[in-house]
C-alpha positions, 0 to 999 in steps of 0.5 A: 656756085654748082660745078658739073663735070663731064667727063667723055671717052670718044663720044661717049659720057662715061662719069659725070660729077656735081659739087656744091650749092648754086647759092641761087636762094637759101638752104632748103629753098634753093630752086635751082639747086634742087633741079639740078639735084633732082636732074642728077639723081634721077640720070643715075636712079635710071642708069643704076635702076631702069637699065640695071648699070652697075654704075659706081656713085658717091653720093653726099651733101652737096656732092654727086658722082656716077662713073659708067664702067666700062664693061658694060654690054651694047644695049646698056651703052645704048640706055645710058647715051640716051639717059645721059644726053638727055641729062646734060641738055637739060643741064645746059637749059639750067646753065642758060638760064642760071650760069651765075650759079652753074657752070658746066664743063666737058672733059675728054679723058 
């Protein structure tokens, strides 16, 4: 099973963490693991990358983690609401199709 947690401040995602395998196949073939693998790490290659946030990260096997500061200017707010809404949609389309292995919470801190 995959856990995702969204962690909000207000409206806005300020962290989002992944942990584990979906177990929807094996190692290496496991298609729904890989989307949300690749989901994850695209939201923060486009934070840290695109928009140029200093995001702090973890990133190791079956584990992600990307927390926004929270100095971060207007404009960049902007850039990251839209990279990361577009994240958890995409997500959740996952987690219809796939809640046997995904599950997703949001938290507001």
């Amino acid at each position: 099973m995959t856990d995702i947690c969204v962690y909000r401040k207000n409206k806005d995602i300020v962290k989002y963490s992944v942990s584990g395998h979906t177990g929807f196949g094996p190692a290496g073939e496991d298609i729904v693991c890989a989307a949300v693998s690749a989901l994850c790490q695209a939201a923060l290659n486009g934070l840290t990358d695109v928009v140029g946030i200093k995001a702090g990260f973890e990133v190791r096997e079956g584990y992600l983690e990307c927390i926004i500061p929270e100095t971060i200017s207007e404009p960049e707010r902007r850039d990251a609401d839209i990279l990361l809404k577009t994240l958890v949609l995409s997500l959740k389309d996952l987690e219809e199709q796939y809640g046997d292995y995904i599950t997703i919470t949001e938290l507001e801190v």
